[in-house]
Backbone bond lengths (Angstrom), bond angles and torsions (degrees), N, CA, C in turn:
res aa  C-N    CA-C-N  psi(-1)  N-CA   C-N-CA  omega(-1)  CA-C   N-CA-C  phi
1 X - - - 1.442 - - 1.528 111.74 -
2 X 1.580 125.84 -47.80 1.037 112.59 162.55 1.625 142.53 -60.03
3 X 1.028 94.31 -11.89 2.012 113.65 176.03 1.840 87.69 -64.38
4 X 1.214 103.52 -72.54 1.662 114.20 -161.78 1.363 104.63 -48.19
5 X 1.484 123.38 -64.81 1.618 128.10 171.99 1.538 113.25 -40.68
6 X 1.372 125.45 -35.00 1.737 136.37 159.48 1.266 104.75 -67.47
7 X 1.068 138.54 -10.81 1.104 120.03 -163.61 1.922 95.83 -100.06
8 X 1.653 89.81 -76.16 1.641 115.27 164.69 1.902 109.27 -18.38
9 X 1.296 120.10 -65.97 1.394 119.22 -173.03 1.435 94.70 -74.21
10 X 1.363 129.62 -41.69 1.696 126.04 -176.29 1.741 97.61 -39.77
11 X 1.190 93.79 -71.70 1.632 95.67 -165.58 1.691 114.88 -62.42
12 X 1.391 111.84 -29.29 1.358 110.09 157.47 1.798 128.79 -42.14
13 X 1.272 103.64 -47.27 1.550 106.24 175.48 1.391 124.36 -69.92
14 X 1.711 102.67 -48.45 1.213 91.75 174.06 1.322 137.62 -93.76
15 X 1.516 117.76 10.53 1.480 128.76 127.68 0.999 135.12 -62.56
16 X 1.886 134.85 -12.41 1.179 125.42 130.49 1.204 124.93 -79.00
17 X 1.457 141.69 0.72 1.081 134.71 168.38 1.517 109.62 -89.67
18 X 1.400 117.42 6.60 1.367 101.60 -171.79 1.928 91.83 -112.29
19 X 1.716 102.50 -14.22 1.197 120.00 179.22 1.812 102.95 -58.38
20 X 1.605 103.92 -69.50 1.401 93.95 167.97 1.185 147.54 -25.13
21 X 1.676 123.40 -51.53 1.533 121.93 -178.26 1.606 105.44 -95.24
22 X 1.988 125.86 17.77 1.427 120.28 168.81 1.241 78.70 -108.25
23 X 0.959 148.10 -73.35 1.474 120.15 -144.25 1.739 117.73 -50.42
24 X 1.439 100.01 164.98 1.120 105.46 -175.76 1.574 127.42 -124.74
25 X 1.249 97.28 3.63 1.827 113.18 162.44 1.264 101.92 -122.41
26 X 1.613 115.49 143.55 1.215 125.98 -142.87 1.534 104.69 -103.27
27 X 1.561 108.01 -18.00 1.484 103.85 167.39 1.609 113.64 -64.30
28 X 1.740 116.79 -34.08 1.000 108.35 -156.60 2.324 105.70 -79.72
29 X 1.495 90.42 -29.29 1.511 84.37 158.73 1.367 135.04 -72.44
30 X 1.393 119.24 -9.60 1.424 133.49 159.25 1.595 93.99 -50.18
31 X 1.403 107.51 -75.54 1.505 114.38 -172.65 1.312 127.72 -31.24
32 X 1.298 124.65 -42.48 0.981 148.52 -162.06 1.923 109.63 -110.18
33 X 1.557 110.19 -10.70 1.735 101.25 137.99 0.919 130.78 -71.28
34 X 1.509 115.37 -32.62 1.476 119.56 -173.51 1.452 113.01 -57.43
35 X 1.444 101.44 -52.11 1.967 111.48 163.58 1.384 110.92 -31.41
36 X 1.444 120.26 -54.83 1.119 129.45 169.83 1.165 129.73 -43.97
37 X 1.592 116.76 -56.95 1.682 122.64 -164.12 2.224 88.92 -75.28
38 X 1.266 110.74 -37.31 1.620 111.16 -163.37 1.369 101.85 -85.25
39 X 1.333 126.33 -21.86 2.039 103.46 146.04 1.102 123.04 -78.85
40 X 1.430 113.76 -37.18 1.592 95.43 168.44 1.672 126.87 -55.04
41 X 1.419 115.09 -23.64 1.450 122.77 173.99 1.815 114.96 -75.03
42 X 1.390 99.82 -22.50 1.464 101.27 163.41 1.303 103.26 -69.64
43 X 1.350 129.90 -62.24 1.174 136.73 -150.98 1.358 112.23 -53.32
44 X 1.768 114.21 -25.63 1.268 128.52 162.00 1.176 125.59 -44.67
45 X 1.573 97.93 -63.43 1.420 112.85 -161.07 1.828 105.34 -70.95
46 X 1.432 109.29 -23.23 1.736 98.32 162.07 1.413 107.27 -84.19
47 X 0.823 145.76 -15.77 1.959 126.19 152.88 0.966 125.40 -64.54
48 X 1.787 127.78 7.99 1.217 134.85 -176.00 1.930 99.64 68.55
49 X 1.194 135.31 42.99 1.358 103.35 177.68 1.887 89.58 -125.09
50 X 0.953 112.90 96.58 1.771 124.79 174.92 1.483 108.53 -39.87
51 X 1.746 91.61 -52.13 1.828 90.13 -131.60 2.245 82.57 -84.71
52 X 1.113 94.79 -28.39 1.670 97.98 176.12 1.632 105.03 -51.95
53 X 1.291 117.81 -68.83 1.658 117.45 171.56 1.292 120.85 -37.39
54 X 1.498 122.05 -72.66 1.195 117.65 169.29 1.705 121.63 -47.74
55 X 1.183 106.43 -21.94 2.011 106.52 176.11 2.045 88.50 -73.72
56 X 0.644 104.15 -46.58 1.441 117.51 -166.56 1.665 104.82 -38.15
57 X 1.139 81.22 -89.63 2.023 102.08 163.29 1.099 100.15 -31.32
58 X 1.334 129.59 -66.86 1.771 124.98 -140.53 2.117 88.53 -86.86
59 X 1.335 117.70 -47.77 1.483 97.69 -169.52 1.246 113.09 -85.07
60 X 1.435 104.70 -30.81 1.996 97.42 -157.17 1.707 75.22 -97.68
61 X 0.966 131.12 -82.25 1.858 123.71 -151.57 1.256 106.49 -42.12
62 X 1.740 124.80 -30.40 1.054 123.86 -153.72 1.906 97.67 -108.53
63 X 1.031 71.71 -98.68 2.512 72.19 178.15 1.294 112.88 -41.65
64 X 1.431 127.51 -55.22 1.443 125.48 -157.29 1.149 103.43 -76.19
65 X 1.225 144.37 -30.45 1.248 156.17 -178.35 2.031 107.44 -91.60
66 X 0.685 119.16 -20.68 1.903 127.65 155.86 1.180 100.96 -74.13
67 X 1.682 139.49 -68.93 1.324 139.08 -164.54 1.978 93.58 -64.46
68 X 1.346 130.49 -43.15 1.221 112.93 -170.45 1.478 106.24 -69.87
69 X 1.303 135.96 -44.67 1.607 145.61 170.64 1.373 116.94 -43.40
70 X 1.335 111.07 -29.52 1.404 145.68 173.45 1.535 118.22 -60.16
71 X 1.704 102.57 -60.70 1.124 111.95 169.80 1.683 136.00 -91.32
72 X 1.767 106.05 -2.89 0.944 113.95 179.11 2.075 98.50 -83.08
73 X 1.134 107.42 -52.28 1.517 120.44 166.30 1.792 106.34 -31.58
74 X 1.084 115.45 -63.46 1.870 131.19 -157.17 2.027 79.49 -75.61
75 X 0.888 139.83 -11.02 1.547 128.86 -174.80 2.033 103.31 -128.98
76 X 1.237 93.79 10.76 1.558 97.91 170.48 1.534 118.78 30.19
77 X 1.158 114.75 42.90 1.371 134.27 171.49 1.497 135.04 -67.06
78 X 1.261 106.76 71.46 2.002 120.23 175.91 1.296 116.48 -34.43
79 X 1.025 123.75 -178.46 1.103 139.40 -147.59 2.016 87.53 -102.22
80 X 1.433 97.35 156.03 2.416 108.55 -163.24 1.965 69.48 -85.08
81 X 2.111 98.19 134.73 1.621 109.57 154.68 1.679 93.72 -84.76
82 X 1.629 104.47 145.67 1.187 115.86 176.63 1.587 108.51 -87.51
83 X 1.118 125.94 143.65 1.471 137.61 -153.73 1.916 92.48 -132.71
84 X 1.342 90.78 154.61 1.912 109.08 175.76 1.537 106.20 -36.58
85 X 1.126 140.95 142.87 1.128 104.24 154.67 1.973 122.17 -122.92
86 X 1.095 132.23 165.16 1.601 139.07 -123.62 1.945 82.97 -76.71
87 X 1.416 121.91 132.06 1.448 113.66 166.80 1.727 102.08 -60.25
88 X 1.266 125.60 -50.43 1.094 133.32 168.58 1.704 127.88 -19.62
89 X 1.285 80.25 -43.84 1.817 88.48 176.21 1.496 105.68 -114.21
90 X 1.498 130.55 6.84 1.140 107.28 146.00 1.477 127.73 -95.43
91 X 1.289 106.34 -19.99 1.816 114.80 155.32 1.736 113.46 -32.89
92 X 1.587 106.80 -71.16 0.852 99.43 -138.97 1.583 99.50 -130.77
93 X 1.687 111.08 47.86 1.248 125.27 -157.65 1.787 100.90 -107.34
94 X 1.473 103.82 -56.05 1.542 105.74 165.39 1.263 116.65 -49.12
95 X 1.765 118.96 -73.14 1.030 114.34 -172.24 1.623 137.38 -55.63
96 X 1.211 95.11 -0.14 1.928 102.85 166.30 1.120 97.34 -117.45
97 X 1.242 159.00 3.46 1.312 151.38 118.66 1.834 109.97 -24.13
98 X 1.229 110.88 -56.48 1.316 125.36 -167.41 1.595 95.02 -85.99
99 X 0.798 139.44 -52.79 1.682 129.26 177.56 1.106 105.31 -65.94
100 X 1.487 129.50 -15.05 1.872 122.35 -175.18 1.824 99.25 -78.37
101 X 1.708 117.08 -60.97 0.991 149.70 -156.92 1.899 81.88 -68.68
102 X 1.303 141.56 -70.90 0.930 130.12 -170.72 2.116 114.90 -57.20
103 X 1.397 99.89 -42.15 1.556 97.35 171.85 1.198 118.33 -55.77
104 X 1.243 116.04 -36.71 1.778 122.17 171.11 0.954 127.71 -61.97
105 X 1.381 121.73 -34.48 1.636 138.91 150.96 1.323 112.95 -38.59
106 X 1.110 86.61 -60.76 2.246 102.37 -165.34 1.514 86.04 -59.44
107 X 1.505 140.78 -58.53 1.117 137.22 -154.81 1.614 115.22 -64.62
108 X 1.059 99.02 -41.58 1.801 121.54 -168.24 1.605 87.06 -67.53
109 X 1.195 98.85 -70.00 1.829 102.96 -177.81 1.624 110.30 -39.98
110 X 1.508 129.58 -56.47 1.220 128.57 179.76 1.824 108.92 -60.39
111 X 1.419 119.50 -51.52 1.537 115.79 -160.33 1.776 103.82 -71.29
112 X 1.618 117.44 -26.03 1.123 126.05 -167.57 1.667 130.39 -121.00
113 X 1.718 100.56 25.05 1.888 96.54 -151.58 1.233 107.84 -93.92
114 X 1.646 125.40 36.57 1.716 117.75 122.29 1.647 125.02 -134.89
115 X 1.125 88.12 80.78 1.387 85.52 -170.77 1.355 107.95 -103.62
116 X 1.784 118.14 152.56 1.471 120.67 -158.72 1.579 91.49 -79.86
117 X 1.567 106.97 167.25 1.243 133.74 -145.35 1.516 98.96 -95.29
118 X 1.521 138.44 148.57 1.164 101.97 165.29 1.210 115.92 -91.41
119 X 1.014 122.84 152.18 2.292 138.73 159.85 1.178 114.85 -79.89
120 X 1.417 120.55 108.06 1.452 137.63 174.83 1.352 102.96 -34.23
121 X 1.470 145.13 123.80 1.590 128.63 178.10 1.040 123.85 50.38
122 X 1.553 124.20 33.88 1.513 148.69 140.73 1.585 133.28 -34.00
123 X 1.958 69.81 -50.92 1.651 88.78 -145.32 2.133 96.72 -76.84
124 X 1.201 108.58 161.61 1.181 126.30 -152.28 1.648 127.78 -121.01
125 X 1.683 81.46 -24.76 1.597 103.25 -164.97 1.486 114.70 -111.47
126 X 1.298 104.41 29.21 2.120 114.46 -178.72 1.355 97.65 -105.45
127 X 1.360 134.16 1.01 1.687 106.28 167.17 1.374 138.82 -80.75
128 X 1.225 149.86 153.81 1.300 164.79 -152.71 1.778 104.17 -48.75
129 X 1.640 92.93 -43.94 1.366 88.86 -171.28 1.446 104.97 -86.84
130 X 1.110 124.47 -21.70 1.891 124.09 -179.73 1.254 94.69 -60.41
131 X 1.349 137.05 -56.65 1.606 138.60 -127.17 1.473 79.82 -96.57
132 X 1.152 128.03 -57.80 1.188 111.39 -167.44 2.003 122.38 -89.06
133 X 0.716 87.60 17.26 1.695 110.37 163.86 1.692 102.13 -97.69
134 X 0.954 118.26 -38.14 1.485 121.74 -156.13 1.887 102.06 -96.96
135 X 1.240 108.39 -25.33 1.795 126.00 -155.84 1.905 76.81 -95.66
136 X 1.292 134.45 -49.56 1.303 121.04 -163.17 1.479 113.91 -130.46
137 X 1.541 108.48 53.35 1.324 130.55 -171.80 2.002 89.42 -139.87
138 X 1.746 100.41 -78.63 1.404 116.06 -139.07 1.841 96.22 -89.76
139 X 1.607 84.07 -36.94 1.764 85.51 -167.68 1.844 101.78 -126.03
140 X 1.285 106.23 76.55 1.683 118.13 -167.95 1.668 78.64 -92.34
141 X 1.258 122.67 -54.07 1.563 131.23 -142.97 1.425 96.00 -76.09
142 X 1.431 122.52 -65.36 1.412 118.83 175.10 1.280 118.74 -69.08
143 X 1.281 122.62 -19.06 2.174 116.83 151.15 1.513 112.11 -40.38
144 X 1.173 105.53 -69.93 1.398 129.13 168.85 1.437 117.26 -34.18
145 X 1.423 119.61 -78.79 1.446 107.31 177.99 1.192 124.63 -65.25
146 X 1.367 131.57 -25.66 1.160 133.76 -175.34 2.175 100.67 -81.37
147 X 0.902 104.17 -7.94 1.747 111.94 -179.88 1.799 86.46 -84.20
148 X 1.347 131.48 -42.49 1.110 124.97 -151.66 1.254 95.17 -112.09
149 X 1.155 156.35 -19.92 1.555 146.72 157.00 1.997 106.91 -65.19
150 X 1.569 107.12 -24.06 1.358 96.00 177.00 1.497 104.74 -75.21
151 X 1.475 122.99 -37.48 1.425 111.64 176.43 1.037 132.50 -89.41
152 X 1.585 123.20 23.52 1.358 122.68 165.56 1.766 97.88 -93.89
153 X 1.240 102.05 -49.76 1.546 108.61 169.20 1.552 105.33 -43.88
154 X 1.004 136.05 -57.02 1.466 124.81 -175.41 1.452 120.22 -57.18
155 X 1.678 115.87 -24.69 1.577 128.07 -178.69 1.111 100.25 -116.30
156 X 1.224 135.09 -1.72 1.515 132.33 165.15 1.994 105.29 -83.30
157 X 1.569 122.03 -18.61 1.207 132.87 154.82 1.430 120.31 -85.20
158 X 1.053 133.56 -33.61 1.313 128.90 139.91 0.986 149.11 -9.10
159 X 1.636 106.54 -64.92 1.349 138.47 179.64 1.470 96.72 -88.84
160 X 0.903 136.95 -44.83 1.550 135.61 172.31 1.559 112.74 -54.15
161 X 1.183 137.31 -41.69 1.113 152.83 176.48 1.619 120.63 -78.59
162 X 1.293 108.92 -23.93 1.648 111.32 170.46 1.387 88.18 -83.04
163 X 1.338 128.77 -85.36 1.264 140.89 -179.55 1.976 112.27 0.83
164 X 1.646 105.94 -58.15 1.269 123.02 174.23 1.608 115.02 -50.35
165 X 1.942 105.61 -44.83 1.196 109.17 -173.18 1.298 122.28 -71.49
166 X 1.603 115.84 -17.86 1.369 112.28 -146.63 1.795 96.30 -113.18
């Protein structure tokens, strides 16, 4: 049962993740992260990691995804005009798709070809106190910058958006 439920949300995400970069109004790829962040929070909750899923849901489905709706709204952003698109890259757009996706294979297979299996509710290391032992121990620096590249990005839209108005 858990193979199938991995499987089911697997293909859920990355049919909304592929949903995201086709669409062409930006609320509707908002929409369609959220699909994203709430299988990946399933995907949690079959590795046994709770408190990771529920962080999941509550920050990224929930805040990060309000502040992006937020900011797509505050920059009044219509819907992408569709433009010609390159014969060039429709020639030869799949087929290096398919030689990328296969090199990555070959690679993964060479850097990694025994690696243990995963166990449905195995995993060990999703509680409150790991993550946050680990979030302000191992990764203080990239907490940190990545806290401060999100808020230049948030006033770097800002400033873009007065600018537009005035």
């Amino acid at each position: 049962m858990d193979v199938i439920l991995f499987l089911v949300f697997a293909i859920i995400a990355v049919v909304c993740a592929i949903n995201v970069v086709v669409q062409t109004h930006p609320i509707s790829s908002a929409v369609s992260l959220v699909g994203v962040m709430g299988s990946l929070a399933v995907l949690y909750l079959l590795l046994g990691a709770e408190f990771l899923a529920a962080a999941q849901v509550i920050v990224y489905a929930g805040a990060i995804m309000v502040l992006f709706v937020f900011v797509i709204m505050l920059l009044n952003a219509g819907a992408e005009s569709k433009k010609g698109r390159s014969f060039t890259a429709q020639l030869l757009g799949l087929p290096l798709l398919v030689a990328f996706l296969g090199l990555m294979a070959y690679f993964v297979e060479r850097l990694f070809p025994q690696s243990t299996l995963v166990h449905f509710g195995g995993f060990t290391g999703g509680g409150a106190a790991d993550i946050g032992h680990a979030l302000f121990t191992t990764f203080l620096l990239p907490f940190e910058v990545t806290s401060i590249l999100i808020l230049v990005a948030i006033l770097g839209a800002i400033v873009l958006a007065r600018r537009e108005m005035d």
